[in-house]
N, C-alpha and C positions, 0 to 999 in steps of 0.2 A: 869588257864584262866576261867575267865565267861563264861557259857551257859545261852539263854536264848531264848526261843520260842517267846517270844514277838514278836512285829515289830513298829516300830517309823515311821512314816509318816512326812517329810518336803517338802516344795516345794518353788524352785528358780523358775526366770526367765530361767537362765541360767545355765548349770551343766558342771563345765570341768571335764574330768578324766585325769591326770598327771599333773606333774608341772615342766615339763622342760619348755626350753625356748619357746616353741608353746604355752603350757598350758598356762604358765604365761602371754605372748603379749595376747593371747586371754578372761583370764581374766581379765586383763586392761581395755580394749575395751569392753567389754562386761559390764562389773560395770558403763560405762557411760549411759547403758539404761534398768538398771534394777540390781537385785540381783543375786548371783554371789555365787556357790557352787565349790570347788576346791575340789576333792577325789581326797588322792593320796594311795598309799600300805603301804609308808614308809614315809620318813622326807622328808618334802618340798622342801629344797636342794637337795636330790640326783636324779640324771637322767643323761643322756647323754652329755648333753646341760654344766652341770657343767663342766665334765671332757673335751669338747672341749679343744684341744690345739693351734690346727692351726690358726683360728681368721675369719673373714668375710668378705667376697668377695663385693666389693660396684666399682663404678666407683667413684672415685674421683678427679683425675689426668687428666690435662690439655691434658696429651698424649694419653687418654682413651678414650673409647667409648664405648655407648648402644652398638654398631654395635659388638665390636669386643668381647662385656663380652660376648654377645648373639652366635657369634658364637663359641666361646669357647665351651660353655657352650651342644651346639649342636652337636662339635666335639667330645666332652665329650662322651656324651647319645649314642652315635655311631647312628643318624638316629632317635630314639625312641622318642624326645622329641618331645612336642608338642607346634609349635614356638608361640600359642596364650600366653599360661603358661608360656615361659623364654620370651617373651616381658611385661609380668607383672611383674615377677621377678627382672629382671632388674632396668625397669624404676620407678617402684616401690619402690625397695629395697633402693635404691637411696634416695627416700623419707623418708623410715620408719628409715635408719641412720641417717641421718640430723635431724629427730623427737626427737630419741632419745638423740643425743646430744645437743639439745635444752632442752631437760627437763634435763640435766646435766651428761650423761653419757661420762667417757672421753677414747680416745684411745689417746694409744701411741704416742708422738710428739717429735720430736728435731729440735730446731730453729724456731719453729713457724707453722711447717711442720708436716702432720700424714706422721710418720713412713710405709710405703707400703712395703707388703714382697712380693713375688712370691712364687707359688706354682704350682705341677703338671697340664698339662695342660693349665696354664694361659700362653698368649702372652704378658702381661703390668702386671707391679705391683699394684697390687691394694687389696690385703691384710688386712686390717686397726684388730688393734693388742690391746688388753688391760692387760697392767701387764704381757708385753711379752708373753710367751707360757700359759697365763692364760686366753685366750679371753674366755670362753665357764662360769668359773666362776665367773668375774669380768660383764658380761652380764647377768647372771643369778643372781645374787645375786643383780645387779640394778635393774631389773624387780621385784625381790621378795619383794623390799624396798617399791617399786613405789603398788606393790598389798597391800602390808599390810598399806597402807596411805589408802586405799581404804576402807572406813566404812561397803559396802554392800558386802564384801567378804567375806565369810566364808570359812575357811580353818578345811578339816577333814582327819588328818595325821592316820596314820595306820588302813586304812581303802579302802579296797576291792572291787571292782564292781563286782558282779560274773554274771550278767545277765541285759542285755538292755530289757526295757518293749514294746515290740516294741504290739499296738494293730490298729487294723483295717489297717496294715501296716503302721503307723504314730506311729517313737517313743516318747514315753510319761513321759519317766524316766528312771531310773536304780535300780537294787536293788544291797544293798551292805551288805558286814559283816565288821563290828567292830571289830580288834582284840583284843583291850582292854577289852573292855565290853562282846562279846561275842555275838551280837544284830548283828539281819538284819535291815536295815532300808531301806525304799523305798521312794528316792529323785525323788519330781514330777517337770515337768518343759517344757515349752514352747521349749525348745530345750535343747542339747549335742551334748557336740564337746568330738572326743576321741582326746589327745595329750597324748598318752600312750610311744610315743618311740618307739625304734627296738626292734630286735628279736634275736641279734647276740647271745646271751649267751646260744642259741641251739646249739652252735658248743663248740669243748671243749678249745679252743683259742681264745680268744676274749675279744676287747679293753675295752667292755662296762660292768658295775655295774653287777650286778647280780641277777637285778629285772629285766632288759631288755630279757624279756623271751618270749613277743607277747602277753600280755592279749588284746588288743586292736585287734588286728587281729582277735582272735581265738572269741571275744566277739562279733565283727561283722560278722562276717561269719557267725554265728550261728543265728544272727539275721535278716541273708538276705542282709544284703550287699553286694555290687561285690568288689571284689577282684582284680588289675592288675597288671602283670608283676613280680610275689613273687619269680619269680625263679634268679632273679637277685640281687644274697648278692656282694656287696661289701668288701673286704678283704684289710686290709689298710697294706701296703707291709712292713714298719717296726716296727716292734713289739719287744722290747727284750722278748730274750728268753732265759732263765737261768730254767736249771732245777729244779721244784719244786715251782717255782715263777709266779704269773700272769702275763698276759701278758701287761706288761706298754707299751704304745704308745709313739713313738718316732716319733714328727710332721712329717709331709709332708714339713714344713717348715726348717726344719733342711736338708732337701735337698736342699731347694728352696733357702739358703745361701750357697749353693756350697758344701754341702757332698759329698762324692763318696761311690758308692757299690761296696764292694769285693768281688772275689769269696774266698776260702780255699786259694788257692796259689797269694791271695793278687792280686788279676787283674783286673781291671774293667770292665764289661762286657756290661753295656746299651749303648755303643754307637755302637755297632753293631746291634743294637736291635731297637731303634728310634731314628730320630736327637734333639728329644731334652734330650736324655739319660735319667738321673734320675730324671729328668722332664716331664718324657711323663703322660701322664694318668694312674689314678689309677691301672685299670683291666691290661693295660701292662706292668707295674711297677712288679704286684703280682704275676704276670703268669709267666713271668721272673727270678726269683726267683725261683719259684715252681720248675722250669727247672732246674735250678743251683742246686736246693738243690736231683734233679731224679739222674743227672750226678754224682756228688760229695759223694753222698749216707751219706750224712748228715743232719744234726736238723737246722742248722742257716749258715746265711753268717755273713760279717761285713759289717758294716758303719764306716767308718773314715772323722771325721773333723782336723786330723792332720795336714791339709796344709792350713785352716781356721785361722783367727786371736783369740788366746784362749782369750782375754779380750772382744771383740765384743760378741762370742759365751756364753759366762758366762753370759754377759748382756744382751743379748737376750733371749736365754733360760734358763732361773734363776731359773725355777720349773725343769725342766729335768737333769740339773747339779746336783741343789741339791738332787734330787731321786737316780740320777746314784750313787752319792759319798755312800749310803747307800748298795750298792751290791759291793763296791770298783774297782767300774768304772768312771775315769774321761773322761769326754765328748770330752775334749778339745786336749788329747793327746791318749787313750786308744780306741782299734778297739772295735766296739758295737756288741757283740750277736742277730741279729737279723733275724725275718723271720715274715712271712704274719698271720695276723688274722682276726675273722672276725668283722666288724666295722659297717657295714651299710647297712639298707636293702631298695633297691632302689625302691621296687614299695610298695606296699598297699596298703589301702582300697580306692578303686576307689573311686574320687572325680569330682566334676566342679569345676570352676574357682572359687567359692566363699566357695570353702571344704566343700558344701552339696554332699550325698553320694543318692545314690538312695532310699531311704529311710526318705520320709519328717521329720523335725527335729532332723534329726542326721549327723551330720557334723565329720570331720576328718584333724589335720590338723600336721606338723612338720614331723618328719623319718616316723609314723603309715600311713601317706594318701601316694597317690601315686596322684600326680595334674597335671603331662604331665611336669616336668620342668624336672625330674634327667635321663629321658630315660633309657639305659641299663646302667650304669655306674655315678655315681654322678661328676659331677665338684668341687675337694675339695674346702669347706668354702664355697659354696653354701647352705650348709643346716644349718648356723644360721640363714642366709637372708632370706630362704624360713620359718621358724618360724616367723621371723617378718611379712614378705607378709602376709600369708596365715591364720597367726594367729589373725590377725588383720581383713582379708576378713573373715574368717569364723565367728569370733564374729559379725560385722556389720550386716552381713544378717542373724546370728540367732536369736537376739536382735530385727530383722522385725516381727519376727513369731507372730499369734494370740493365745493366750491362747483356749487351746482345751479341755472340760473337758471332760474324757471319763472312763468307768471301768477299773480296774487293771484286769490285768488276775491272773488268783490262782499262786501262788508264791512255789517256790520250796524253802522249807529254808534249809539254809548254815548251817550246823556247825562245828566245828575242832576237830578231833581227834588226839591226838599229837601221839600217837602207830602208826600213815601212816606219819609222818614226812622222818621216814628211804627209806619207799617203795615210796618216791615221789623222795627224795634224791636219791638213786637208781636207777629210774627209768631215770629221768634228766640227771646221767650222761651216762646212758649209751646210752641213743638216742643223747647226744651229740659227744660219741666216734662212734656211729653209722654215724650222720651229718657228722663230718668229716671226715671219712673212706669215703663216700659214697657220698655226692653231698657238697661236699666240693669245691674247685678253679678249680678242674677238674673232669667231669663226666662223666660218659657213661649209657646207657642203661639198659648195666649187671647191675652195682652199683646202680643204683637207683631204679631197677626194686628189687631187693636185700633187699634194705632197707626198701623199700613200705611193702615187705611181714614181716619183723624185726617189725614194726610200726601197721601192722595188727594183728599181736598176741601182744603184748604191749595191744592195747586197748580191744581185747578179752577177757582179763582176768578182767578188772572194768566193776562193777554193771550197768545195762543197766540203773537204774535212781540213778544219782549220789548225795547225798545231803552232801558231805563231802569234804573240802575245798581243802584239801590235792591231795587225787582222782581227783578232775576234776581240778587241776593243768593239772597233767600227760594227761588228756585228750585232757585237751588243748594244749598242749606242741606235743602230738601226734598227734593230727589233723591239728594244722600249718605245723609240719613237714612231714605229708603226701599231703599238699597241695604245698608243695615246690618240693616236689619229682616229682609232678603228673604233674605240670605243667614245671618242667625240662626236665622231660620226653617229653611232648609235643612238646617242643621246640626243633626241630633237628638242630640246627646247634649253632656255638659259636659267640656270639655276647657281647662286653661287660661285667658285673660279673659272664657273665653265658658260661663257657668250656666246649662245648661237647668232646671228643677224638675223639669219632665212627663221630661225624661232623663236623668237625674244621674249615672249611671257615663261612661265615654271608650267608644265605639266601637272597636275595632278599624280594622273597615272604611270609617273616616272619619279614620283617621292620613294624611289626602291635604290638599291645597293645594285650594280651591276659589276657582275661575274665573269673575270675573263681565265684559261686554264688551257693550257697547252693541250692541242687535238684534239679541241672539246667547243660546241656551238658556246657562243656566251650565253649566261642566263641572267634574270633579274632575281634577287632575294628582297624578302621582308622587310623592313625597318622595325627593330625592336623599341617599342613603344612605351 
């Protein structure tokens, strides 16, 4: 690899960092009022937003209603949401679908009709599905079409942010590394929005890529933004799991066509559990499970669609057939190895209604912000539509900004030692078998209190000024997951993605958003009602 102390200076209007389905709607919107810089780590394609399977949540349906997505969606968040945030979302999201299939984006139809699934949680079908189990890259790959039509976007693949320039408390840019060339470069610009994605892939189970690590978190927090509600992961309840195999995601919707969960002696267990069984909500879905598998003193349950129509189910989910048939598992007749991973992380970086963070010209918007719509637990296939909302609100108002010229501050440069590729690798997995031992689907005090002190030697041992790429990985990777810990801890009671053991009912007086912010005590805020 190239080394090279230089530094390149460019400057957009506008700077995305990621390019899932947030980044992209917001770089769309954003190229209609100016130029348009996309930094991603890796290839444009990969992110969260690709590998969606479930599909997105819209009202469509004559039997539908704003009223009833909205309280779903409320029922969901357990309390947490914030009803200004899901009456945007909603009536909203409603809009930016119909947008989209105007400029030609098609879902799935028979007869003349969109195909509507059901999913965890939802009361109405309203689903809408593209290329069957393929909604996340059949929408991302329309939006990637729809950016690169776009002349003023610049697209910079394998490449880094490692520092927001945040001065006079107004951010001004980013600096990044190159990992082709080997170069810092410092991208100026009237505003940035982070669409960096989750953070799931600090546990050692989980649905998502393996870039989804929290740069965006760990790169605001360091630059003074707030922080809400981190302690709430989401764990999407079926996951196969085959020893020695990642964990492939097995929709929500593949319930929501009539699956059943088994225990070991073949029994179904959710309907003592909630009425709408393998339909309830996410967090009781997972936690359920979690149960079954304490009891059973085993690694997985099953999922059986045995009693399902196998030509419907092949046609429906046609990417999960064909995956399964590769581990020699068919879908339509054989019981599925599965159990919980982690999938989603429900708060970050505190935002307003137009994904400005407290922080003038720095914005947040997709899985990385937290906006008041997903409360303690997300409403499945609500989080392609909150890409569209939010991705869309954050470009229009950052696109407002005035051009601010001000000094750079002295710049710390980046550069890669490939000798710490091992001790990052190392270090990653073992704070992820830490994550999951210890503030995993269920927590206590001991356990977290535990791992805080795991995560305080962890970063004791890197150089107090870091300029190596590798190194402040681990940093950051250690400091998201000290701030998940600290604010689990906070949190004394179970609400939602977040199980305390030692607290097991909801609080009352903990139905608040908590606030975490570099050099600052945490505080609780309001729920907007």
């Amino acid at each position: 690899m190239a080394h090279s102390n230089s530094i390149e200076i460019k400057e957009f209007d506008t700077i995305i960092i990621g390019s899932g389905l947030a980044g992209l709607t917001a770089a769309y919107h954003a190229s209609k009022n100016g130029s348009v810089a996309i930094i991603t780590k890796s290839q444009l394609d990969i992110s969260n937003s690709y590998y969606a399977q479930g599909g997105i949540a819209a009202v469509t349906a004559p039997e539908d209603s704003f009223e009833s997505h909205i309280q779903d969606t409320l029922v969901a968040g357990r309390e947490l949401c914030d009803l200004d945030a899901v009456e945007i979302l909603v009536s909203e999201g409603q809009k930016c679908v119909q947008e989209l299939i105007s400029l030609g984006m098609e879902f799935d139809k028979e007869k003349g009709e969109f195909v509507l699934g059901l999913e965890g949680g939802h009361t109405h079908r309203r689903i809408l599905h593209a290329g069957g189990d393929a909604t996340g890259k059949g929408l991302t790959c329309f939006m990637l079409k729809k950016v690169k039509e776009q002349n003023n976007i610049e697209v910079f693949e394998y490449t880094t942010v490692v520092e927001l320039l945040v001065v006079d408390q107004i951010c001004a840019g980013v600096q990044a590394f190159d990992f082709v060339t080997g170069k810092n470069i410092v991208f100026k610009s009237k505003a940035t929005i982070i669409a960096t994605g989750g953070l799931s892939r600090i546990y050692d189970r989980s649905t998502n890529p393996h870039t989804a690590t929290g740069d965006g978190i760990a790169l605001a927090y360091h630059a003074g933004a707030k922080l809400s509600d981190i302690e709430f992961i989401q764990f999407h309840p079926t996951a196969l799991c085959i020893p020695g195999e990642e964990a492939f995601l097995i929709s929500e919707a593949v319930r929501g066509e009539g699956a059943w969960l088994l225990n070991p002696n073949g029994e179904r267990f959710m309907q003592q559990i909630h009425p709408l069984a393998e339909l309830a909500p996410r967090d009781v879905v997972a936690l359920a499970i979690y149960n079954q598998l304490q009891v059973h003193q085993t690694d997985f349950l099953y999922l059986s669609l045995k009693h399902l129509n196998p030509e419907l189910i092949k046609k429906r989910f046609s990417n999960i057939y064909q995956t399964l048939l590769n581990y020699n598992i068919d879908l339509t007749s054989d019981l599925l190895p599965v159990s919980p991973a982690a999938h989603y992380m429900v708060g970050g970086i505190h935002t307003d209604l137009s994904g400005e963070t407290n922080i003038p010209g720095l914005f947040a918007c997709g899985e990385v912000a937290s906006t008041g719509v997903m409360g303690a637990n997300r409403l499945a296939s609500n989080s392609l539509l909150e890409c569209l909302v939010f991705g869309k609100r954050a470009a229009e108002k950052a696109t407002q900004r005035k051009q601010i010229y001000i000094d750079l501050p002295e710049l710390n440069i980046i550069h890669v030692n490939s000798e710490n590729e091992n001790n990052f690798l190392e270090a990653k997995n073992n704070i992820a078998a830490l994550m999951s031992k210890n503030a995993g689907i269920v927590r206590s005090a001991e356990k977290l209190n535990e791992a805080l002190e795991e995560l305080r030697i962890i970063k004791s041992r890197l150089p107090e000024k870091i300029n190596e790429y590798n190194l402040l990985k681990i940093k950051h990777i250690a400091d998201i997951c000290t701030l998940i810990c600290e604010s689990a801890l906070i949190r004394k009671e179970s609400r939602g993605g977040h199980i305390r053991e030692d607290y097991r009912s909801e609080d009352p007086k903990l139905c608040v958003h908590l606030i975490q912010q570099k050099d600052q005590h945490f505080r609780f805020q309001e729920i907007n009602k």
